[in-house]
Jmol script that loads the backbone (N, CA, C; Angstrom):
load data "model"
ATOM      1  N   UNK A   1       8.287  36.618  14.278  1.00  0.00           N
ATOM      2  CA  UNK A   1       8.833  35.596  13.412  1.00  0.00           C
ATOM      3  C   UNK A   1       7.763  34.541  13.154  1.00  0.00           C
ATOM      4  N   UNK A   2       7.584  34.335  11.645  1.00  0.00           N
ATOM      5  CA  UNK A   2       6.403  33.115  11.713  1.00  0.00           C
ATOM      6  C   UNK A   2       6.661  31.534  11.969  1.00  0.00           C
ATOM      7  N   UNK A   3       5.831  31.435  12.467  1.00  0.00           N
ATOM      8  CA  UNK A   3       6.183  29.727  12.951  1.00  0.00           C
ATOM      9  C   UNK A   3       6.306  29.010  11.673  1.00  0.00           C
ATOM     10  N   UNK A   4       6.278  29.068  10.649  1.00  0.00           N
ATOM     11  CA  UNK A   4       6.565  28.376   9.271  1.00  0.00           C
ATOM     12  C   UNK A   4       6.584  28.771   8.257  1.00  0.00           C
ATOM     13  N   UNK A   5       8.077  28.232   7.803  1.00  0.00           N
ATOM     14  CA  UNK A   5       8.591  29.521   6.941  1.00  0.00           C
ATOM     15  C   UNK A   5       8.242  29.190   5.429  1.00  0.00           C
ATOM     16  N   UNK A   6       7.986  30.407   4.526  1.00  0.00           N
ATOM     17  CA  UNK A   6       7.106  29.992   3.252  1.00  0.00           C
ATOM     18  C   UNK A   6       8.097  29.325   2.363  1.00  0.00           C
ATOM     19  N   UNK A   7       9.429  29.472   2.380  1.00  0.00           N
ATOM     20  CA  UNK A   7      10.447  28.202   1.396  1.00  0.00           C
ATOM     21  C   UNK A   7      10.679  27.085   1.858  1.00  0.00           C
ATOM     22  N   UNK A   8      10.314  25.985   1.193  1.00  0.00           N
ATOM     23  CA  UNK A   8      10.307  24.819   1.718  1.00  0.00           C
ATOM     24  C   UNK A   8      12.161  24.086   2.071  1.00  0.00           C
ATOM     25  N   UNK A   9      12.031  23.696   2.611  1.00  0.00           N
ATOM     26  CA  UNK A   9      13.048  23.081   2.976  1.00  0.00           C
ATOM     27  C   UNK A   9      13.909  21.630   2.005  1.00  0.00           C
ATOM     28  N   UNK A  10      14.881  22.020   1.321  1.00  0.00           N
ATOM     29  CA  UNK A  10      15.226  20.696   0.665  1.00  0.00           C
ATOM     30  C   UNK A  10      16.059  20.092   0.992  1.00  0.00           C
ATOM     31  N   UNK A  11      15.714  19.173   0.974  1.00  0.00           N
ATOM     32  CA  UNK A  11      16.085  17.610   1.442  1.00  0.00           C
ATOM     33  C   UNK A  11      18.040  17.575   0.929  1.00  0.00           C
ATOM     34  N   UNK A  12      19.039  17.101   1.438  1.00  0.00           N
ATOM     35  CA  UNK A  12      20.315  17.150   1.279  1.00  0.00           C
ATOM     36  C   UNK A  12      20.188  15.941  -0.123  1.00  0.00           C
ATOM     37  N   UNK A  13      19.452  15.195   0.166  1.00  0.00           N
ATOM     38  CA  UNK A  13      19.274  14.021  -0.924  1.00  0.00           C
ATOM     39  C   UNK A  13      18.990  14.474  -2.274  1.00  0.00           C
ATOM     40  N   UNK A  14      18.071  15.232  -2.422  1.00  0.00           N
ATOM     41  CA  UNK A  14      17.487  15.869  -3.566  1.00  0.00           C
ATOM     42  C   UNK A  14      18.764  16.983  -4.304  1.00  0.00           C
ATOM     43  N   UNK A  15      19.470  17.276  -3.402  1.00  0.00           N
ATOM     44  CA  UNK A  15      20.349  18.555  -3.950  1.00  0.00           C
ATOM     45  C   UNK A  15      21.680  17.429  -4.593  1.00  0.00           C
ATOM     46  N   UNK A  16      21.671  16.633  -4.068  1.00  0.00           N
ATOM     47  CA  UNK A  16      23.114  15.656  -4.289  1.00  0.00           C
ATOM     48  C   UNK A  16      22.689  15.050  -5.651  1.00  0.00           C
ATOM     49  N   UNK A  17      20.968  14.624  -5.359  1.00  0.00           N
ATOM     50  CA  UNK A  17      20.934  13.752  -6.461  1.00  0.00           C
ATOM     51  C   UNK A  17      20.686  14.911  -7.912  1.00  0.00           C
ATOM     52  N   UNK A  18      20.270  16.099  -7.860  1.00  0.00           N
ATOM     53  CA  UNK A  18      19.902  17.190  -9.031  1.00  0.00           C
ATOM     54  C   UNK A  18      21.531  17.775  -9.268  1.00  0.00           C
ATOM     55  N   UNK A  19      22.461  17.479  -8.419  1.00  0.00           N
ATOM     56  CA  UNK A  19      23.787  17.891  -8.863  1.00  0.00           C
ATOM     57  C   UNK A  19      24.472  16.861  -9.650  1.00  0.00           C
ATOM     58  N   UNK A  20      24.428  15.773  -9.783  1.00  0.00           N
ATOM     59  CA  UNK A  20      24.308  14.274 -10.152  1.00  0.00           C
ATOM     60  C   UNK A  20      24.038  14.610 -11.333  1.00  0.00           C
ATOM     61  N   UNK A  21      22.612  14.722 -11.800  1.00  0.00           N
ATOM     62  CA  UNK A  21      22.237  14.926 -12.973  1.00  0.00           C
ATOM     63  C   UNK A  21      22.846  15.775 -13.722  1.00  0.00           C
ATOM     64  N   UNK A  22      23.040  17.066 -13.082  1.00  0.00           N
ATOM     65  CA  UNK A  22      23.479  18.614 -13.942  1.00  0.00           C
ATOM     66  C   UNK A  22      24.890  17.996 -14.411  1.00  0.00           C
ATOM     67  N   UNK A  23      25.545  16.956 -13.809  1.00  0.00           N
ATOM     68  CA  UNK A  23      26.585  17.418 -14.451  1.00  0.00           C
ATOM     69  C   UNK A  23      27.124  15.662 -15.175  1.00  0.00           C
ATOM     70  N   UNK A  24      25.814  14.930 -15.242  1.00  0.00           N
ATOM     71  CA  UNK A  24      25.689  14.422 -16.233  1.00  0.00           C
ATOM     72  C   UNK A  24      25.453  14.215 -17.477  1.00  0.00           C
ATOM     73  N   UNK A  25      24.837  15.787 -17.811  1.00  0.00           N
ATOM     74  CA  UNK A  25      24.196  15.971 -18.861  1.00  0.00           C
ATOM     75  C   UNK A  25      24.942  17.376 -19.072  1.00  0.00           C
ATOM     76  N   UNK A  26      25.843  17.492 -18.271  1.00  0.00           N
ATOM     77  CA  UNK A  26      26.824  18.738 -18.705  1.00  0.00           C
ATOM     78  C   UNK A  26      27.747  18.702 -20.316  1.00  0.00           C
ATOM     79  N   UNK A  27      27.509  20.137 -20.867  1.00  0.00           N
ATOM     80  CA  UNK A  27      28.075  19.555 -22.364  1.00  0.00           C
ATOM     81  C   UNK A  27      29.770  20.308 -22.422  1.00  0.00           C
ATOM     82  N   UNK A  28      30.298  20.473 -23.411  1.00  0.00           N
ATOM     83  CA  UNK A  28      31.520  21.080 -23.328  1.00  0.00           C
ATOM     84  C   UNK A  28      31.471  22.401 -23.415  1.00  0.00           C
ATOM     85  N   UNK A  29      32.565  23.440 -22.426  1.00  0.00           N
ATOM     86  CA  UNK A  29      32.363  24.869 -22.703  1.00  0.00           C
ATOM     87  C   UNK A  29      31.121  25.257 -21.746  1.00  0.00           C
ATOM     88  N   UNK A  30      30.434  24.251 -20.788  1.00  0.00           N
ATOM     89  CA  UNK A  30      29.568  24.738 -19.916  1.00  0.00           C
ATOM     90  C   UNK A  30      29.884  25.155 -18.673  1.00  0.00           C
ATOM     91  N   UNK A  31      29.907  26.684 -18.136  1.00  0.00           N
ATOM     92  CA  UNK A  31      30.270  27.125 -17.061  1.00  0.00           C
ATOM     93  C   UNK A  31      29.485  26.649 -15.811  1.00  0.00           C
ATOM     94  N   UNK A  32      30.469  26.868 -14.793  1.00  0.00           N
ATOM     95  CA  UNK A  32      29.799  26.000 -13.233  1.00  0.00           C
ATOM     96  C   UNK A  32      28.673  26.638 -12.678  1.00  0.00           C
ATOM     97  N   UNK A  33      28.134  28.130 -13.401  1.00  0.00           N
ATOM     98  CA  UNK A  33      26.993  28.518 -12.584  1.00  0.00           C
ATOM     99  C   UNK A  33      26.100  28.380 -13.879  1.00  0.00           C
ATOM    100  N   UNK A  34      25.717  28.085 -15.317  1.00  0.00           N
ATOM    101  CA  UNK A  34      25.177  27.157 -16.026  1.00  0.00           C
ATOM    102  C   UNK A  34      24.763  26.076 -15.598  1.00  0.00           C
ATOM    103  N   UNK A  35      25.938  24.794 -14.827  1.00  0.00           N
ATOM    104  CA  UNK A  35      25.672  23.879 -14.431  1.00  0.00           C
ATOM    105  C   UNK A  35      24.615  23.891 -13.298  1.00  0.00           C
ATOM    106  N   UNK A  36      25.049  25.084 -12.301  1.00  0.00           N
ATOM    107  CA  UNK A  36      24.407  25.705 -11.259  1.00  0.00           C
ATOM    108  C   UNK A  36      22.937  25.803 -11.107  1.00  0.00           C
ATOM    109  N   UNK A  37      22.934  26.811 -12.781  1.00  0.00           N
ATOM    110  CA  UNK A  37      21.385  26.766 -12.675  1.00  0.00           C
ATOM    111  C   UNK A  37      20.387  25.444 -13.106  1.00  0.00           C
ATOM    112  N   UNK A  38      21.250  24.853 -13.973  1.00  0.00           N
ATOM    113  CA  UNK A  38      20.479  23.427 -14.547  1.00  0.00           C
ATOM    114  C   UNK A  38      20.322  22.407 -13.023  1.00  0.00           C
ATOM    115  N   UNK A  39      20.913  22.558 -11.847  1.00  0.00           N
ATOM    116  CA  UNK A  39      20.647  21.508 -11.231  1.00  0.00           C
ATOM    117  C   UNK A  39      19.356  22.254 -10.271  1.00  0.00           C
ATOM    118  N   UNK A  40      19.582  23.588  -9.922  1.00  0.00           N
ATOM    119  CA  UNK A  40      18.182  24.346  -9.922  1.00  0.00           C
ATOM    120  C   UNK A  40      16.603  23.586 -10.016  1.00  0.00           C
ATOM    121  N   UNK A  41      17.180  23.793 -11.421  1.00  0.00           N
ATOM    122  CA  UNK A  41      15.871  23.347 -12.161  1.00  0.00           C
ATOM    123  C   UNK A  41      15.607  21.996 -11.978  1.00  0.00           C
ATOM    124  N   UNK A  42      16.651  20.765 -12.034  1.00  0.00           N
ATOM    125  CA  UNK A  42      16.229  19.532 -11.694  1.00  0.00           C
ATOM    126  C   UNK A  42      16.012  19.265 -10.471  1.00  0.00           C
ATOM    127  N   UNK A  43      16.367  20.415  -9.636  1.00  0.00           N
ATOM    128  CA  UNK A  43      15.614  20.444  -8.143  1.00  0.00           C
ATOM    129  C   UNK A  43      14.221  20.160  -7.895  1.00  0.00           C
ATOM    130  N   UNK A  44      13.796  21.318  -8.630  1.00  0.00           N
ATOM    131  CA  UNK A  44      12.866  21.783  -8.565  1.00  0.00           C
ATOM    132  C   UNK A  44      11.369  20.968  -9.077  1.00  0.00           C
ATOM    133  N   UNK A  45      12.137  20.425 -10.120  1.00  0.00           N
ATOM    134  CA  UNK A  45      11.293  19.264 -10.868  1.00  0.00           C
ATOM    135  C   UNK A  45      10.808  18.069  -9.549  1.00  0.00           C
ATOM    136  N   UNK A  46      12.263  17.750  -9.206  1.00  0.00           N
ATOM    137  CA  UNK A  46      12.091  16.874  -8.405  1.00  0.00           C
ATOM    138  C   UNK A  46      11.139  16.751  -7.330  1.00  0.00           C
ATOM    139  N   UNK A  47      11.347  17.989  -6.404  1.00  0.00           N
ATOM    140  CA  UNK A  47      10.351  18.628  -5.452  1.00  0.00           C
ATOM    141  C   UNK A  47       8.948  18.702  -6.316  1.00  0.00           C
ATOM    142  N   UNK A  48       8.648  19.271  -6.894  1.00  0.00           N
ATOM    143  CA  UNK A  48       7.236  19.023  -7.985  1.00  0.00           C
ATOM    144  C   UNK A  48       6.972  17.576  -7.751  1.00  0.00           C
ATOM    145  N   UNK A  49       7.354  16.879  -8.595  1.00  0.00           N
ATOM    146  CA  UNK A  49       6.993  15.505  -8.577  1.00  0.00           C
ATOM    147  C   UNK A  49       6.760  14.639  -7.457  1.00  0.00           C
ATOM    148  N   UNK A  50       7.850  14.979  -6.121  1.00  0.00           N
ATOM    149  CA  UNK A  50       7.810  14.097  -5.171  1.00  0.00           C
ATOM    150  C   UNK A  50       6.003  14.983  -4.177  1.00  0.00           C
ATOM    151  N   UNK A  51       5.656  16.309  -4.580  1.00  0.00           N
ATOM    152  CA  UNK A  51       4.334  16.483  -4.321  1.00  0.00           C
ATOM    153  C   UNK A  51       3.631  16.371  -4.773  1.00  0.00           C
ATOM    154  N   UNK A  52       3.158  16.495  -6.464  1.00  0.00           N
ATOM    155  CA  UNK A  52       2.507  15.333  -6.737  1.00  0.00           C
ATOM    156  C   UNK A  52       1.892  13.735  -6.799  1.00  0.00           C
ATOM    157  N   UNK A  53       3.594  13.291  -5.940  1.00  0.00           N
ATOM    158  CA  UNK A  53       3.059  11.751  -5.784  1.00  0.00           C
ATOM    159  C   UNK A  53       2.520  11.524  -4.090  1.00  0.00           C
ATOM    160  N   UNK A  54       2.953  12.786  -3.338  1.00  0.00           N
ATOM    161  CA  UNK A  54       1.845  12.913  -2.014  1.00  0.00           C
ATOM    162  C   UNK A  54       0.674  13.318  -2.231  1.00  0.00           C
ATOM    163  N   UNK A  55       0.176  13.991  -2.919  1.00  0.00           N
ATOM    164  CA  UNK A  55      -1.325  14.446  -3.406  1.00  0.00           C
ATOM    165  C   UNK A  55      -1.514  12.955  -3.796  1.00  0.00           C
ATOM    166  N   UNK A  56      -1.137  12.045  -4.746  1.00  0.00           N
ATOM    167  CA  UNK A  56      -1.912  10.825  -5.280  1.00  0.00           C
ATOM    168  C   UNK A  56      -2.251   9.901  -4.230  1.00  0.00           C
ATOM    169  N   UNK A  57      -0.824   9.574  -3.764  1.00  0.00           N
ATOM    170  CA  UNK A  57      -0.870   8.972  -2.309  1.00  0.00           C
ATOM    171  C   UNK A  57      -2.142   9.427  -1.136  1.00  0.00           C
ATOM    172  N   UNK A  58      -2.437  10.174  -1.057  1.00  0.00           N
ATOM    173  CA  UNK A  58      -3.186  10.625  -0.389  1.00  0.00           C
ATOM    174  C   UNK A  58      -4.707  10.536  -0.867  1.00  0.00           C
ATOM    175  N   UNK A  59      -5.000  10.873  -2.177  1.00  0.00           N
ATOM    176  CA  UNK A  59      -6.154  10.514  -2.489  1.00  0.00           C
ATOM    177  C   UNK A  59      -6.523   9.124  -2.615  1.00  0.00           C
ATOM    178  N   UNK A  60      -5.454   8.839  -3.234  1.00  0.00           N
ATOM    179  CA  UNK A  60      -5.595   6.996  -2.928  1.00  0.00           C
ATOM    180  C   UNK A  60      -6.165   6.747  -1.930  1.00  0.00           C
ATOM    181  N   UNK A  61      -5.871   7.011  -0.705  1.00  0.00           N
ATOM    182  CA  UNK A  61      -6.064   6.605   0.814  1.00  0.00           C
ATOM    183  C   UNK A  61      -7.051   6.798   1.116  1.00  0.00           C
ATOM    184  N   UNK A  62      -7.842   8.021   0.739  1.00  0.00           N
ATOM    185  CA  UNK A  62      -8.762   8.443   1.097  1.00  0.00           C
ATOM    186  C   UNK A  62     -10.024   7.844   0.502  1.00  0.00           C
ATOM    187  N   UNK A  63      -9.344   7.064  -0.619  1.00  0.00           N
ATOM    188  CA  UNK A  63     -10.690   6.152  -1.827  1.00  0.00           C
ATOM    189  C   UNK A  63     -10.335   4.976  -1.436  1.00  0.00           C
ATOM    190  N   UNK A  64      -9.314   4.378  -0.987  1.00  0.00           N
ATOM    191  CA  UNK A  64      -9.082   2.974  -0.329  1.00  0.00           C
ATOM    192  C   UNK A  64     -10.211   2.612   1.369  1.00  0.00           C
ATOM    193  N   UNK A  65     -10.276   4.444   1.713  1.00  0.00           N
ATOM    194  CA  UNK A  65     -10.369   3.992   3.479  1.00  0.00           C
ATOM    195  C   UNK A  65     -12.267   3.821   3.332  1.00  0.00           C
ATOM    196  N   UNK A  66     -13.054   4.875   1.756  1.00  0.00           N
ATOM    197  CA  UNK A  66     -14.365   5.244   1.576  1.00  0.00           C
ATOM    198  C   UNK A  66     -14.715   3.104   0.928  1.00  0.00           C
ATOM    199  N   UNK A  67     -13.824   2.727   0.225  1.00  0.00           N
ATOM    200  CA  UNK A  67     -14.207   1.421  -0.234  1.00  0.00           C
ATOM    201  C   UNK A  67     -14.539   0.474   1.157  1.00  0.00           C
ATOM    202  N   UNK A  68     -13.391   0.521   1.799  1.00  0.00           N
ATOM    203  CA  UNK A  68     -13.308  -0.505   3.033  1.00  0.00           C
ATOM    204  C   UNK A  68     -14.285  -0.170   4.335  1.00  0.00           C
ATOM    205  N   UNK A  69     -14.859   1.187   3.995  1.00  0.00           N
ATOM    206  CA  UNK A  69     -16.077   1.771   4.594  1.00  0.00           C
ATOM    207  C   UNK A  69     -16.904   0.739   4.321  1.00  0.00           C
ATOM    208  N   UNK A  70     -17.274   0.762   3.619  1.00  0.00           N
ATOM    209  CA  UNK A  70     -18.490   0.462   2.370  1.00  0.00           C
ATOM    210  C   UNK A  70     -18.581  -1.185   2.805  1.00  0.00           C
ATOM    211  N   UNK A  71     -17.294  -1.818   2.454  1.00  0.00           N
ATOM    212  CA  UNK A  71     -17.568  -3.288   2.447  1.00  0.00           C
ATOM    213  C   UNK A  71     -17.402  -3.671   3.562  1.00  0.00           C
ATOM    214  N   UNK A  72     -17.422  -2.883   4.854  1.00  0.00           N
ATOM    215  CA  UNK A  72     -16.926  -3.264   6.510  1.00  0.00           C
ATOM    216  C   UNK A  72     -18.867  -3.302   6.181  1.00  0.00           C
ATOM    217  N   UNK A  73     -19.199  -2.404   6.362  1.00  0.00           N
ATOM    218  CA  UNK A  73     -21.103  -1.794   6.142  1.00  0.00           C
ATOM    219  C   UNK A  73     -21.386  -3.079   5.450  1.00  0.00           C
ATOM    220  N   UNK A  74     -20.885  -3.676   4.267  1.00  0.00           N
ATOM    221  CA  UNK A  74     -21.720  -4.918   3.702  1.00  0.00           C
ATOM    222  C   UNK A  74     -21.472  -6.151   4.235  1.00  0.00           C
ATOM    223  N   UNK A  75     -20.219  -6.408   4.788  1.00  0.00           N
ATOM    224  CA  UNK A  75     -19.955  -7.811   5.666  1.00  0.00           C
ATOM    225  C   UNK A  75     -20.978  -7.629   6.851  1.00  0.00           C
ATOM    226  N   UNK A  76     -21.369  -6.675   7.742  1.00  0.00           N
ATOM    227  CA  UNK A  76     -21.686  -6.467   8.637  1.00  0.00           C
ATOM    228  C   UNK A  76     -23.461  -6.757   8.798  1.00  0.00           C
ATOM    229  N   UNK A  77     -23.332  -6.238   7.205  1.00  0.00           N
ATOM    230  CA  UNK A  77     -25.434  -6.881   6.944  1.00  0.00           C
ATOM    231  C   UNK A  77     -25.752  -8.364   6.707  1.00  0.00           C
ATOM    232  N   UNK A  78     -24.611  -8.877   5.715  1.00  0.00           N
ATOM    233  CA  UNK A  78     -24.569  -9.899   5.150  1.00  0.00           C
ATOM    234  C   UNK A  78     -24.011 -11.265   6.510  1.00  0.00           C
ATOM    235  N   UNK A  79     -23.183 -10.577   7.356  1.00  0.00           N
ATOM    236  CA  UNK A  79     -22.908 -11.885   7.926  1.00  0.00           C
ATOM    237  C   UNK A  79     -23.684 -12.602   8.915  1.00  0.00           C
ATOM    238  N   UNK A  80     -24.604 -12.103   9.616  1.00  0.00           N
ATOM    239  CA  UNK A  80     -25.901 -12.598  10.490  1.00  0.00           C
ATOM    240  C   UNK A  80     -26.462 -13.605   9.654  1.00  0.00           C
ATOM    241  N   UNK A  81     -26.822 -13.265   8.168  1.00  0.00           N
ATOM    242  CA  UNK A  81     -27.508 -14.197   7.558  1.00  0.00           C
ATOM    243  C   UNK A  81     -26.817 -15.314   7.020  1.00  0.00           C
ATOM    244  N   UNK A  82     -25.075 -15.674   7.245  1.00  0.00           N
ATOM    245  CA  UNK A  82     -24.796 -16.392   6.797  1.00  0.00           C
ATOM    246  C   UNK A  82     -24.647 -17.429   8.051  1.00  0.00           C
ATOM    247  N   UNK A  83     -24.289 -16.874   8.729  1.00  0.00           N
ATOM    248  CA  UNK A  83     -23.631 -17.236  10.179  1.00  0.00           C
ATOM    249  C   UNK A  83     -24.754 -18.539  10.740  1.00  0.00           C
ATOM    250  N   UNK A  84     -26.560 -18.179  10.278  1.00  0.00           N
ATOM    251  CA  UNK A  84     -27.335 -18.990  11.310  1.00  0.00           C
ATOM    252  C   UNK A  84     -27.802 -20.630  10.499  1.00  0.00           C
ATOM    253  N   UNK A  85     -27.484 -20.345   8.829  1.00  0.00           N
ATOM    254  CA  UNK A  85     -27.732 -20.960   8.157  1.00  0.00           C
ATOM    255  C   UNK A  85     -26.168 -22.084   7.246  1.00  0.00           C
ATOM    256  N   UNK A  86     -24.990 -21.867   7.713  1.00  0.00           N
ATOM    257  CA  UNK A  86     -24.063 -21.957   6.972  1.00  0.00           C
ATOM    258  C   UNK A  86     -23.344 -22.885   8.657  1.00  0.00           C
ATOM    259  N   UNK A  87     -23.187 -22.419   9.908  1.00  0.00           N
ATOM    260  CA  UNK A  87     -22.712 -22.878  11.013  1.00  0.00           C
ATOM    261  C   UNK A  87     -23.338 -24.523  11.308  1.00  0.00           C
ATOM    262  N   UNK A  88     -24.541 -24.285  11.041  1.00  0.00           N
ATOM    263  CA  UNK A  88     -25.352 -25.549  11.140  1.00  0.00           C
ATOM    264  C   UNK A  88     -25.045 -26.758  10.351  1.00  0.00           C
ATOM    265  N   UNK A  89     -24.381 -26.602   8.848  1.00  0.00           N
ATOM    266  CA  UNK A  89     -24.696 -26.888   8.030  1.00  0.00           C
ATOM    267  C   UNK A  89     -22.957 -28.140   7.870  1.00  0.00           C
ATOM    268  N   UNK A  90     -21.980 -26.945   8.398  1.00  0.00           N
ATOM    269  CA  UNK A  90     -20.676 -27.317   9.018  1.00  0.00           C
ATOM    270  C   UNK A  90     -20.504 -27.971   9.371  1.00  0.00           C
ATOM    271  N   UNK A  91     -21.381 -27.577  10.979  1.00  0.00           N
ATOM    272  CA  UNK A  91     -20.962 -28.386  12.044  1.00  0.00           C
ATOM    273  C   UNK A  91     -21.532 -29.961  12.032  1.00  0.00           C
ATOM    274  N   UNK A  92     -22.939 -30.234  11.382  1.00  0.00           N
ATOM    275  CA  UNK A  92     -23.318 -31.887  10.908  1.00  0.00           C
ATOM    276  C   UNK A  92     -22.292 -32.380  10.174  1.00  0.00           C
ATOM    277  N   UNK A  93     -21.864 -31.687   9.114  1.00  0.00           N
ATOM    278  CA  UNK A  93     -21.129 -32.071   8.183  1.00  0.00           C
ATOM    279  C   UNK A  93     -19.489 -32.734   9.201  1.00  0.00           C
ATOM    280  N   UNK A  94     -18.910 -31.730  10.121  1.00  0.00           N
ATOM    281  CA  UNK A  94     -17.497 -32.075  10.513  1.00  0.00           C
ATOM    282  C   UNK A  94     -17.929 -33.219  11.535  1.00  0.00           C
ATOM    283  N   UNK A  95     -19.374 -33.198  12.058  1.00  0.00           N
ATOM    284  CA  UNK A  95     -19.407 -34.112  13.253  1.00  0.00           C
ATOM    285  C   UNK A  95     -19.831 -35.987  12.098  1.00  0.00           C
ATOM    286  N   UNK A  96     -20.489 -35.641  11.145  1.00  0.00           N
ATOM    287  CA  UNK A  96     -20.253 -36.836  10.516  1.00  0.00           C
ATOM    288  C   UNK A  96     -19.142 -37.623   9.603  1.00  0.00           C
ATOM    289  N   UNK A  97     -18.167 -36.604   9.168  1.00  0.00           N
ATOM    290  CA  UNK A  97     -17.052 -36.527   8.566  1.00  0.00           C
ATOM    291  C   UNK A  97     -15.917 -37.592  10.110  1.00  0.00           C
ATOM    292  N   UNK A  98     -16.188 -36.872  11.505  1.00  0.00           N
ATOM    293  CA  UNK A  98     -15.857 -37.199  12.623  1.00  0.00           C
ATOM    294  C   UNK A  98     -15.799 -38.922  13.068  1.00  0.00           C
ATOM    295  N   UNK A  99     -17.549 -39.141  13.153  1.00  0.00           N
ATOM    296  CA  UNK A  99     -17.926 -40.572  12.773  1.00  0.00           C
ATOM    297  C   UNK A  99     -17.887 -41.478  11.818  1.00  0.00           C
ATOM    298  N   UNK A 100     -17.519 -41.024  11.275  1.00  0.00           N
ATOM    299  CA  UNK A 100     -17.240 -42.052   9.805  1.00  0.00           C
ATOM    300  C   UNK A 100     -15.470 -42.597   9.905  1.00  0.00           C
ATOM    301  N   UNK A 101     -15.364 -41.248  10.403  1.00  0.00           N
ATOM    302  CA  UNK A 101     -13.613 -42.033  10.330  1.00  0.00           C
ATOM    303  C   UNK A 101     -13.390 -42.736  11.254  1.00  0.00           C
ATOM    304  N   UNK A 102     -13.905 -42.496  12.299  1.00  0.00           N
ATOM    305  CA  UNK A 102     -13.950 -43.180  13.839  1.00  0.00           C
ATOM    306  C   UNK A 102     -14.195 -44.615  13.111  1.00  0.00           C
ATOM    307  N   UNK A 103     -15.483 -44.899  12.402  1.00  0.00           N
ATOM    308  CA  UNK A 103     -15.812 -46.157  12.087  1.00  0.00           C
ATOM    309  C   UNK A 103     -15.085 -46.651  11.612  1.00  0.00           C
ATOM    310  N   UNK A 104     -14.286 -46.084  10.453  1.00  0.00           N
ATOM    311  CA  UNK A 104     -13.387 -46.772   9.361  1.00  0.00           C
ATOM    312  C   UNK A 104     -12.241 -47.385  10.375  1.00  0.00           C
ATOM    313  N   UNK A 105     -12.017 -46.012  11.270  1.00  0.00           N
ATOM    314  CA  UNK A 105     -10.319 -47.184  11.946  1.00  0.00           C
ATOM    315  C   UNK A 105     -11.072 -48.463  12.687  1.00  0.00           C
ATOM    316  N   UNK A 106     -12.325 -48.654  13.844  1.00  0.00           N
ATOM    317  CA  UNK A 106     -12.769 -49.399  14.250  1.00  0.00           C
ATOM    318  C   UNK A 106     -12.991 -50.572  13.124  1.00  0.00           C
ATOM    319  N   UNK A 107     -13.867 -50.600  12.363  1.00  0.00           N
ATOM    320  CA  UNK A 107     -13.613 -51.880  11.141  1.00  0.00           C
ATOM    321  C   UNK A 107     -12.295 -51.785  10.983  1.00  0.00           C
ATOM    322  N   UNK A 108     -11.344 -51.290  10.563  1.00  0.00           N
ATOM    323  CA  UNK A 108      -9.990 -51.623   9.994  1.00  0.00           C
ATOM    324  C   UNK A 108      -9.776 -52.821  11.165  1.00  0.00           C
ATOM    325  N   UNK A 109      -9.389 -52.326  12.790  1.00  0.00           N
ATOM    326  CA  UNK A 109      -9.192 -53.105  13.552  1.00  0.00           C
ATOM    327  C   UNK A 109      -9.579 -54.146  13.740  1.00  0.00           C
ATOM    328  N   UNK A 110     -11.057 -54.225  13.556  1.00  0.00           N
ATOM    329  CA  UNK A 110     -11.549 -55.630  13.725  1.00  0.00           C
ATOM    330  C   UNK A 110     -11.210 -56.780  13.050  1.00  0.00           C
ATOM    331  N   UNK A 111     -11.556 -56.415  11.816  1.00  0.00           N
ATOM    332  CA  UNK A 111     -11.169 -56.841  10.648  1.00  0.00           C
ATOM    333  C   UNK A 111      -9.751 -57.801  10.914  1.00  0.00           C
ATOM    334  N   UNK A 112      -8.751 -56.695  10.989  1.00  0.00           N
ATOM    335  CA  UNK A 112      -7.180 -57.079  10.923  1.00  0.00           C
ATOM    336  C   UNK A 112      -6.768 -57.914  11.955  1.00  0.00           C
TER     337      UNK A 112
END
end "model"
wireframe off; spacefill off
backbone 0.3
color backbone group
């Protein structure tokens, strides 16, 4: 017996929702194995489509994971050189930003 069997398995959802359809679009004088075969077919569609949108899904992923490759590789060159020249540049800046306000409340006080 093979471990996996070559007809795919459909989903209870897919059969409810392609019976749905068949007999929405059922016309007058249409027999139940007519209807039968039309929901068949919107089965079948369905199953099509829902593997087509795993093939996209999937390539997507695979061009999302090669991008975030790429720009992990360019943060990784680029950030040494920002890090020794940009930290320095900060930290004067927050430590005088620091003293200045310090001063301002000290004059306020005196002052008042």
């Amino acid at each position: 017996m093979s471990r996996y069997s070559k007809k795919q398995q459909l989903s209870p959802e897919t059969q409810e929702e392609s019976v749905k359809i068949a007999k929405a679009i059922q016309r007058p004088g249409q027999t139940k194995e007519q209807t039968k075969l039309i929901a068949q077919g919107i089965q079948k569609g369905i199953e099509l489509y829902k593997k087509q949108q795993k093939e996209r899904s999937r390539e997507l992923s695979k061009k999302l994971k090669k991008v975030t490759g790429k720009l992990s590789q360019l943060d990784e060159s680029i950030e040494p050189e920002l890090s020794e020249g940009a930290g320095c540049r900060q930290s004067y800046l927050a430590w005088g930003l620091l003293l200045l306000s310090w001063g301002g409340f000290a004059a306020y006080f005196v002052l008042s």
